[in-house]
N, C-alpha and C positions, 0 to 999 in steps of 0.2 A: 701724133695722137694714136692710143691705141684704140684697133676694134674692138667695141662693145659684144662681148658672146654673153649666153648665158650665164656660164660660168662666173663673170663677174660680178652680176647680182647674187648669184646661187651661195659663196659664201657669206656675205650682209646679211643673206635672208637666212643661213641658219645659225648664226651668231646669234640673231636678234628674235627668231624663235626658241632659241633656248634660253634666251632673257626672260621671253613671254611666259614662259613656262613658269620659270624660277616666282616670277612675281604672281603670277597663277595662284603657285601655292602657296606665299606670302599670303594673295589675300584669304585663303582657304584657310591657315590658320589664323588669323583674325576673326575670321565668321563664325568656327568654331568656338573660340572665346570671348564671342560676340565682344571684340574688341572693334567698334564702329568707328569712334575717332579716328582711326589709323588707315581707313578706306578711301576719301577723298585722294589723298596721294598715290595709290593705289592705282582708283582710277584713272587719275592723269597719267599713272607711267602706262599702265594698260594701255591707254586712248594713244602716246605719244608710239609707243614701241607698235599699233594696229596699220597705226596712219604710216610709220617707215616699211611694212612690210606691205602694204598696196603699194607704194609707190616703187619697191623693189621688184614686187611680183611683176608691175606692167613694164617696167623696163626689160625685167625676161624676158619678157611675152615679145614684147616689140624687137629685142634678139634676137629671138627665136622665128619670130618671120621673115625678119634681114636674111637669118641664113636657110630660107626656103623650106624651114618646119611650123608646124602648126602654132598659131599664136597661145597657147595657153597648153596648162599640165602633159596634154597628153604629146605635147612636140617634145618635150624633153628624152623621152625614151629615144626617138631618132636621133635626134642629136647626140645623145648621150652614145648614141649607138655608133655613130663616125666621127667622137671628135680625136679618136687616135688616141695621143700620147696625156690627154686631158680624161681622157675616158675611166679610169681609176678613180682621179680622186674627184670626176663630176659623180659618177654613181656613189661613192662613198657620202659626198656633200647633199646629194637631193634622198637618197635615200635615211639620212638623218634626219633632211628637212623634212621630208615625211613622216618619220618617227614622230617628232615634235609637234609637228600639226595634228597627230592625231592625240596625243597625252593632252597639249592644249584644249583641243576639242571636247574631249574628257571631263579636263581640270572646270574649266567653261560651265558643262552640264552639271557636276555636282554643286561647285558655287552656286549656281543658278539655284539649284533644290534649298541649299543652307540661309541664301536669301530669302528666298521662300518659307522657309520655316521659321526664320530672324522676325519676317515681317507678319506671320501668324501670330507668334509671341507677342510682339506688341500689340497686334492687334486685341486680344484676350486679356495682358495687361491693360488696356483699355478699358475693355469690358466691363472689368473688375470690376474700373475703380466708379463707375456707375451703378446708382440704386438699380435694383430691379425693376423698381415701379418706376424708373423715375419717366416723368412728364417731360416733352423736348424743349420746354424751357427751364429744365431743374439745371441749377450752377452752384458750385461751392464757393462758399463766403471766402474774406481772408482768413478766417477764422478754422476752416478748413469743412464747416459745417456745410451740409446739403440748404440750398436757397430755392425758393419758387421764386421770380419774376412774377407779379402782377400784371395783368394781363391788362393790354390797355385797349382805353373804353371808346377811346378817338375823344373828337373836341365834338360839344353839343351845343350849340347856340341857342340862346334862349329867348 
């Protein structure tokens, strides 16, 4: 069996953050086009591709303590710094993954804004479609027309 180094995770994980990416901007142009049907999927690949990259990240981490560097980001520079003949294409690998964590992080924040604006529209389309005046128990008929509910009197015994 071979030993787990970093380096074994560190490709997976930047395969799979430029997945992240890629579908990033997938759903970026969907929001844009306030094409929302097409989001659910989205989500799941986002949600599937988050969960393979924690589980990739702590196996670094826990390689990178095996081999007597700091469990997390900042042990890679050491490591990266003695693994020899691996040391090219680990800097080349984390320093992509880097790249890509931070476009993701990017991609992330503006999404985040274009939901936010998706979910203002509809809110305002809402608005809309509400009288001004109307009373909190005004409802439209099937008929499409504005209804009051009668307001009820409770039961009087007599």
């Amino acid at each position: 069996m071979a030993t787990a180094t970093p380096l074994n995770s560190l490709r997976e994980e930047q395969q799979i953050m430029s997945t992240l990416v890629d579908v990033l901007k997938q759903e970026q142009q969907l929001l844009v086009a306030a094409e929302m049907e097409g989001m659910p999927a989205i989500t799941t690949k986002k949600n599937t591709l988050v969960t393979q990259m924690t589980m990739l990240s702590a196996q670094r981490h826990r390689a990178l303590g095996r081999a007597g560097y700091a469990a997390e980001e900042v042990g890679m520079d050491g490591w990266i710094a003695a693994s020899g003949t691996d040391a090219h294409e680990a800097t080349t690998l984390w320093q992509a993954l880097l790249q890509h964590t931070r476009e993701a992080k990017e991609l992330n924040r503006i999404n985040g804004m274009l939901i936010n604006k998706q979910m203002n529209n509809t809110q305002a389309a809402l608005q809309a479609l509400r009288p001004a005046h109307a009373a909190p128990n005004n409802f439209y008929g099937p008929g499409g027309m504005s209804t009051t509910l009668p307001r009820s009197r409770g039961f009087l015994a007599g």
